[in-house]
Each structure stands twice: as C-alpha cells, then as structure tokens.
ROPA-169288 format. One line per 4 residues: for each residue z, x, y of C-alpha. Coordinates in steps of 0.001 Angstrom, whole numbers, padded with zeros to 6 digits. Layout:
N
Z X Y | ...
// end
This chain:
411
019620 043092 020193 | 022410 041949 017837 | 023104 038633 020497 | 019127 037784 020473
020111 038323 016423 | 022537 036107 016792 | 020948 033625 018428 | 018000 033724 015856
020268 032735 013074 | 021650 030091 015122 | 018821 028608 015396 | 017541 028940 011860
020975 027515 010483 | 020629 023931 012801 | 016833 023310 012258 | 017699 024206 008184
020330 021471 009180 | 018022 019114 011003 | 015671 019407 007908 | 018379 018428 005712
019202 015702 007603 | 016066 014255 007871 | 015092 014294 004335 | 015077 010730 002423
016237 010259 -001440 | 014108 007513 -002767 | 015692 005144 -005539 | 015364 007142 -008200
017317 010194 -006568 | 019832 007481 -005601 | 020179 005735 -009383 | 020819 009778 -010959
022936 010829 -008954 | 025090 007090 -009588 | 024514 008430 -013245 | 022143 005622 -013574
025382 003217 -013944 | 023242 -000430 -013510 | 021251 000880 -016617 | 024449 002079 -019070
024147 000179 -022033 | 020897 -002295 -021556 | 017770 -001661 -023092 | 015340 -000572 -020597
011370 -001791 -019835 | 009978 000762 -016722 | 007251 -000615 -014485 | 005512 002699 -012906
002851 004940 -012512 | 002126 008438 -011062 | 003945 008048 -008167 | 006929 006887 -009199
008451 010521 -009137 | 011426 012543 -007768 | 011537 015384 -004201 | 010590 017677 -007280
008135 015773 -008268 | 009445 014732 -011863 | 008129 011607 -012960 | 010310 008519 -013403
009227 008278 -016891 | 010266 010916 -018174 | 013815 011343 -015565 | 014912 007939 -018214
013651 008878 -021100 | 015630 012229 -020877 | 019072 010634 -019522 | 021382 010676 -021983
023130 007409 -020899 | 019629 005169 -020748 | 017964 003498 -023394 | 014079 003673 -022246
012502 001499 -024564 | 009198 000331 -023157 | 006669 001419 -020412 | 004228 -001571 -018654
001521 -000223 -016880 | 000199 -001217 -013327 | -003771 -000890 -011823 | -004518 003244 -012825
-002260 003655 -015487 | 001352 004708 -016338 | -000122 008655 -015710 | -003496 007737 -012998
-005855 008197 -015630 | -008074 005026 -014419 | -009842 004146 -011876 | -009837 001414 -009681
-010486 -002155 -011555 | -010748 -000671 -014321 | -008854 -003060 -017534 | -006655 -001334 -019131
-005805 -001239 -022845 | -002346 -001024 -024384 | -001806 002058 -025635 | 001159 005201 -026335
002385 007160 -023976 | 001979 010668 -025321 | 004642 012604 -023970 | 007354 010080 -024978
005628 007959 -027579 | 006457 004667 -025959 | 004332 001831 -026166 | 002434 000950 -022923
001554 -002240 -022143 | -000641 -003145 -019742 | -000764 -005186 -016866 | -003564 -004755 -015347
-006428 -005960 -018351 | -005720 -009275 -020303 | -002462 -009488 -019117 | -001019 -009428 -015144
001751 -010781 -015738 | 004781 -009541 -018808 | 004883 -012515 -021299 | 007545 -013268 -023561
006357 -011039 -026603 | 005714 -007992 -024504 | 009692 -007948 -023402 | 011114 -008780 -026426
014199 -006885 -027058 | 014202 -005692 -022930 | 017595 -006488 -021187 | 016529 -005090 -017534
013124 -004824 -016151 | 012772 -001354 -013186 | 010358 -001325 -011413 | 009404 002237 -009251
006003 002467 -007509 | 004889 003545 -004445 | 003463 000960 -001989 | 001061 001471 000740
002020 -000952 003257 | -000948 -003294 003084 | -000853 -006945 001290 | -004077 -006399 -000613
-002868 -003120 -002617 | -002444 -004936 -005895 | 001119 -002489 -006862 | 003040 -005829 -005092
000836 -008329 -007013 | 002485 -006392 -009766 | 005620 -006741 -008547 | 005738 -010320 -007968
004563 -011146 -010999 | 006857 -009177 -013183 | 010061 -010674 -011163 | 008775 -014398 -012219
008505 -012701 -015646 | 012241 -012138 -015771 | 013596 -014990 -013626 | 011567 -016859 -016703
013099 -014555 -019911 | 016629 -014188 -018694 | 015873 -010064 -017668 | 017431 -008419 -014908
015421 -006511 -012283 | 016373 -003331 -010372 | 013920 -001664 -007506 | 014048 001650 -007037
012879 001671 -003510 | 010600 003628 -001647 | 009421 004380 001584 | 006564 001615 003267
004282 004845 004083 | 002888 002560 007720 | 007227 002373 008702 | 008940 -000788 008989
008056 -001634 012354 | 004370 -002424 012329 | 003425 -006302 010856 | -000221 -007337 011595
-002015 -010656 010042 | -002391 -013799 009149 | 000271 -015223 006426 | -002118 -015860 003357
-003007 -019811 003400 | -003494 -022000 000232 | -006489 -021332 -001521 | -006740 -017853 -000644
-004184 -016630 -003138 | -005075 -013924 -005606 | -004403 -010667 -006751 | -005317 -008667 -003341
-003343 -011659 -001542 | -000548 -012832 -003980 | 002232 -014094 -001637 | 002654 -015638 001188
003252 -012298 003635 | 000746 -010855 006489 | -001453 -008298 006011 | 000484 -005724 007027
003778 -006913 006265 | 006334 -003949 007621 | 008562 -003817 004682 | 009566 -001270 001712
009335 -002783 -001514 | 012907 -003137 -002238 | 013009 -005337 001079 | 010149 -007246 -000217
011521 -008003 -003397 | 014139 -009350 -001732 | 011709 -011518 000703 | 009909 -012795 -002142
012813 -013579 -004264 | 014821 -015296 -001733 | 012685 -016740 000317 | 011628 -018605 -003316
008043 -017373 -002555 | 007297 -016656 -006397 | 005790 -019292 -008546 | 007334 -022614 -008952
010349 -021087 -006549 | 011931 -019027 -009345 | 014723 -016335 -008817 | 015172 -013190 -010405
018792 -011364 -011024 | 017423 -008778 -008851 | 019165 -005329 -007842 | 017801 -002659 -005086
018570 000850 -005612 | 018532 001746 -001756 | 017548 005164 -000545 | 019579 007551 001666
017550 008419 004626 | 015107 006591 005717 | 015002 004536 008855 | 012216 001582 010533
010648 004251 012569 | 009052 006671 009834 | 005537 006407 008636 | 005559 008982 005468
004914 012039 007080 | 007980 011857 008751 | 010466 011693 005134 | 009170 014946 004039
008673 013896 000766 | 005573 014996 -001154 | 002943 012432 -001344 | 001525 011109 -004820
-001552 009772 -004790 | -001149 006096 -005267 | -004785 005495 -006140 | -008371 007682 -005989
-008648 006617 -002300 | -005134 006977 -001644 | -005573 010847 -002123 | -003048 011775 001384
000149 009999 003245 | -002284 009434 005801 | -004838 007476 003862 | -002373 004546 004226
-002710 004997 007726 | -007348 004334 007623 | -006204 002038 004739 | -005679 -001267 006828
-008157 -000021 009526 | -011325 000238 007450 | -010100 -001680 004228 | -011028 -005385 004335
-014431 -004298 006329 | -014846 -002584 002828 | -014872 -005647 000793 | -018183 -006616 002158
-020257 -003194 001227 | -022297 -003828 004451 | -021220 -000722 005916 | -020065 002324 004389
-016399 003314 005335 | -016100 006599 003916 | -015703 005497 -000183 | -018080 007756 -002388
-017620 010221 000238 | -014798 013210 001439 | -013140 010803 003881 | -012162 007339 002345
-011088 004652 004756 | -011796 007261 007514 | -015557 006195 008978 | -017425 003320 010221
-021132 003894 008685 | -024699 002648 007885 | -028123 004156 007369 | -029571 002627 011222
-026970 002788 013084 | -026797 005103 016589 | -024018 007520 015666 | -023745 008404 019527
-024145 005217 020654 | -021598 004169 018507 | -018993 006294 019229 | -019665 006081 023502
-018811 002557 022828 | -015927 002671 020503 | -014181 004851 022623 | -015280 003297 025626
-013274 000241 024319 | -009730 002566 024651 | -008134 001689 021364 | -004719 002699 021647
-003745 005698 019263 | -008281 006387 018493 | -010557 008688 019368 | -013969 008439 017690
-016703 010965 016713 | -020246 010778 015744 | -020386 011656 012069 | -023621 011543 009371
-023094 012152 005869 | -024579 011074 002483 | -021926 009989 -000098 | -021667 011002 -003518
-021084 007969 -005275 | -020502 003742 -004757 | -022576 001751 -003360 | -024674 003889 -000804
-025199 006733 -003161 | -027574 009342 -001312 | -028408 007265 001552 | -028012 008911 004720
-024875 007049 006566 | -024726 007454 010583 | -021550 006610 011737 | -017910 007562 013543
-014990 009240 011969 | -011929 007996 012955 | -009486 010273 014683 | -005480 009426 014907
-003617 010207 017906 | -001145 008423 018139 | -000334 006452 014696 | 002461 004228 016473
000147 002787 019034 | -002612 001659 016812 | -003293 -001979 015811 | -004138 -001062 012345
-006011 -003774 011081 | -008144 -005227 014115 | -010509 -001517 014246 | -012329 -002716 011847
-013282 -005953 013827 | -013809 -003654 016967 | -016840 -001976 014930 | -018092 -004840 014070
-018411 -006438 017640 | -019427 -003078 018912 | -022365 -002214 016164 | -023694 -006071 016377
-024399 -004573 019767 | -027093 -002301 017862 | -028440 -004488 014987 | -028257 -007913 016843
-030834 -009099 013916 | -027824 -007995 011188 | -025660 -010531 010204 | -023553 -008803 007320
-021649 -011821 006189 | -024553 -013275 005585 | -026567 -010225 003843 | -023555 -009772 002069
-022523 -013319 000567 | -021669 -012430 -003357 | -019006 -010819 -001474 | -017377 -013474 001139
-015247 -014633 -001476 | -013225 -011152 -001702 | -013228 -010640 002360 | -011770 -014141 002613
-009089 -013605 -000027 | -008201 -010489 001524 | -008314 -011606 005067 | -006071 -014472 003529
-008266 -016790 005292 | -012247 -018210 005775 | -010674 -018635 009086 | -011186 -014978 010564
-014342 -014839 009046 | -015677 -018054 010596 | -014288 -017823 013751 | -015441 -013872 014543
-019394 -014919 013021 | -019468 -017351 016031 | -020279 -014379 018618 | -019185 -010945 017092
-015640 -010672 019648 | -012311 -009639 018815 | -010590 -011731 021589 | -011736 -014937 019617
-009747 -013724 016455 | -006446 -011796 017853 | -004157 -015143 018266 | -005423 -016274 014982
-004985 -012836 013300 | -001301 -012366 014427 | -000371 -015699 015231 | 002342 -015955 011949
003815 -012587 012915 | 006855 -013326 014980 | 008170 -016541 012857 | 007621 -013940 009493
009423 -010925 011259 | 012068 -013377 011770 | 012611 -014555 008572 | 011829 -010673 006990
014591 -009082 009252 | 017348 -010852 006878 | 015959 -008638 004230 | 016212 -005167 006143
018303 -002779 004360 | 017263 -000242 006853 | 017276 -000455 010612
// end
C-alpha cells in the first residue's frame, strides 16, 4: 500500500513538473520580471486592449500603471476598445480610461494611424495584443501602422509578444498584391502568415514592408516557453477574447476556415448564432446532402454534421439556416483556409442556378481585399473547383517562409 503510495506521488510530482514546464510567459510576464528595465525612465504610450493581460489575468494596463519604475502616460486604443466595450467596426471616440484616468485615444475612428499631436511628450510606443493568426484581423493593421508612426516621430517601439494562437508552422495564401491593400490586408504577408507578432514586427520592419520603407527602433520582449508547434491550447494560458466572435482559443482555429466566405453574406457561417466561424449555412440548402458530400471529399483534420438553426442576430436574423457544423479532429492536418472553397464547390452542386458572387456584388470589393486578390475570385467563378485555385492560393508560400524564417525567435 505505502509503495502504490509512493508511486502515486511520483507521479503527481513529474506531471506537476511537466505542467510547469510546459507553461509559456508571454511578454509582459517576461518585461516584470526584467523589472520592466527597457521602460525605466521614458515616458510611456501603451497600445492594447482586453487581451493584453498576464497567466492571472491582470491587464497590461493597469500591470504599468501600478509599476513603480514606469511612467504610463497615455493609452491608444485598437478595433473594441482599450477594455472590449465595442463591437466590431464600430468608430471609436477618444475618451478616459476610468480606472486610471488616462486619456485614450483612438485608433480605430478618425484616426488609424498615431499622428504627431496624439504622441506628443511619448518617448516609447508598447504595443501588447493578442493576434489571431489570420492577415485580415485588423490588431496587425494596428500594428503596422503605429511602427511607421514612430519610425516617423523619433519613438521607440517594444512588443510584448504573444503566442500566434494557429502555431508557427501553418502559412496558407496568396501574398496581398497591389491594389488590394487595406485595413483587413495591410502588408504584404499571406493569409495565414505563421508568425507571432513580435516575429512579425520584425518581418515588417526589416523586410522595409511599412510605408515608404521606414524603420522603427523596434525591441521584442520574447516569451519563455513557447515553441513552432503549439496552437493555443497547448500554452495553457487562459484565453481572452480578442473580439465578440473570437469568444474561445479555438475560434482562431474556424476563423480562417469560414472567415473570408463571410465577407460575402451569401451564406451564413455561424455569426448571429452560438457557433461563429463554425458552420457552412443557407435557408435551401440539403443539410444531409451537404454533409455526405463534404465528408465524402476527406478533408484532412474534418468531419462534418448536418446542422439547422435560426440565428439571433446579423444578416439572416430568424431565417431558418440548413447547413454543416464543422468538427476538428485533427487541427495540424487541416488546410485552414481552402474549407471554405470546398463548400462552395460542393453546395454549387445543389443551387447550380446560385451564383453568390454575383447576388452578392456590394460585397466583392471586401472578399477581394481579403482574399488579397480578384484573382481567387475570378479564377474559382469559372467552374466552382478548388483544384483551379490551390497553386494560385499558396503559390507565394515557400519564397515568404523563406524570407519569414530569419525572423523566428522561436523554433
């Protein structure tokens, strides 16, 4: 009894060592326990939001504004708010914080980008906000923008990096092509682009990707822990939710699946209901047709299920939506962003009168500009088939992983 005892507590002390092992300090863990030494003596502008946090889930905000060695002096707000009290597109107003009293100025309503007058009197710019992996979330638009801000005034730049929620092995799309620039496609990167933000500050800033070629005095506040091979779920960090539809770690995961397919409001995939990102759904479609052929196609890492639901809110309010849920199996198998192409060829199959570029034209504009491309677009219309857009879709992905494995910081 005492030896199976024994054993027990063996076994309890290595996995409690495992755990420990395997858990990842973001940049903010990193910077306090440095005693936040880059940030001793500068005046201090913070670019974050709610999920720019700690393991304990203390916000960034208020970890400076507390230190006694850091002079927090302004807060600039991305998409959602310094505290996630807006939703999506909505413009937001400068305004005080209420907990610390520090102006907020926005950056996502009349102004994108910091000008001159709203970092007056700021020596270094930090910048802590989770990404999602996925070109179009507009966080990295953010980003960018911010770094041209100070390569322009003269301000330093830290990163306090985080984790890329998809890992940093997965890269999928086309590199955004002139013309096709905006804020869901600012740079010149792929759709999925395989990096944590640190590593794409670096990409952008180096690689002289920011306007006119401009360079930043930029500094990464590395975490301890993390490695190529995790998707979020595997740090053990709590997840934030980055945006409305962002509610779980695994969100990021249906984000790039169902997410530029979403631009077009065709087809419903799962916004205004339970399940964001997570269905393929419209009000004729054959659920269990649907789902025979989806998962008659073997996508590696799906399975697919008949689902019918109404949604709650957006644009197919109370209309009946017959559809599949997607179901992950295997996350690392998975190519993310061409499911959503799959439904398409495989529910043409049903509505062969439907042609939802063309019911949906207003929004063509937005699909392009996420897609990065009219290219995809054009080329798929021609006969509904994914094999006619897979060399096109990752043709820029080995000559970009080239260049982007200068930047790793993690392997």
């Amino acid at each position: 009894m005492k030896k199976s005892i024994f054993t027990v507590l063996i076994l309890v002390f290595f996995a409690s060592s495992l755990f420990s092992q395997q858990k990842v300090k973001t940049g903010i863990e990193v910077l306090r326990e440095r005693n936040f030494d880059i940030l001793k003596g500068k005046r201090v502008g913070l670019i974050t939001n709610p999920t720019g946090v700690d393991s304990q889930l203390k916000s960034t905000v208020d970890i400076l504004f507390e230190a006694d060695d850091v002079n927090l002096v302004v807060l600039y707000a991305p998409e959602h708010g310094i505290r996630g009290n807006f939703t999506a597109g909505h413009h937001l107003e400068d305004e005080h914080d209420e907990k610390t009293n520090l102006t907020v100025y926005s950056l996502h309503g009349k102004l994108r980008k910091p000008t001159p007058e709203i970092l007056a009197g700021v020596d270094v710019l930090v910048y802590d906000i989770q990404d999602i992996g996925s070109r179009s979330y507009t966080y990295i638009s953010t980003l960018g923008l911010a770094m041209e801000a100070a390569a322009e005034n003269n301000i330093e730049f830290v990163v306090l990096d985080r984790p890329n929620p998809l890992g940093g092995e997965k890269m999928e799309g086309m590199i955004t092509r002139e013309g096709f620039f905006s804020f869901v496609s600012q740079f010149a990167i792929p759709y999925v682009h395989g990096l944590t933000v640190g590593e794409l500050a670096k990409f952008l800033n180096y690689e002289k990707l920011l306007d006119k070629g401009v360079q930043c005095k930029l500094s990464v506040v590395e975490m301890h822990g993390w490695t190529r091979n995790m998707n979020f779920t595997d740090t053990k960090l709590p997840w934030v939710m980055s945006s409305p539809h962002i509610p779980r770690a695994e969100s990021t995961f249906f984000y790039p699946i169902s997410g530029i397919l979403g631009e077009l409001y065709g087809y419903n995939i799962g916004i205004g209901y339970t399940l964001p990102f997570e269905v393929f759904a419209g009000k004729d479609i054959d659920a269990e047709k649907l789902a025979n052929d989806m998962n008659a196609l073997n996508i590696p890492g799906l399975i697919f299920r008949p689902i019918h639901f109404r949604p709650y809110y957006s644009h197919a309010k109370d209309i009946e939506q017959h559809g599949v849920q997607i179901h992950i199996i295997d996350y690392n198998k998975i190519p993310l962003s061409l499911v959503q192409f799959y439904f398409l060829q495989e529910v043409r199959k049903q509505e062969a009168d439907k042609d939802v570029f063309k019911e949906n034209e207003h929004r063509i504009s937005m699909f392009d500009k996420v897609c990065g491309s009219d290219e995809i677009r054009i080329k798929f219309a021609e006969n509904y088939r994914v094999e006619d857009i897979i060399d096109i879709w990752n043709k820029d992905i080995p000559e970009y992983k080239k260049r982007a494995e200068q930047y790793f910081m993690y392997r």
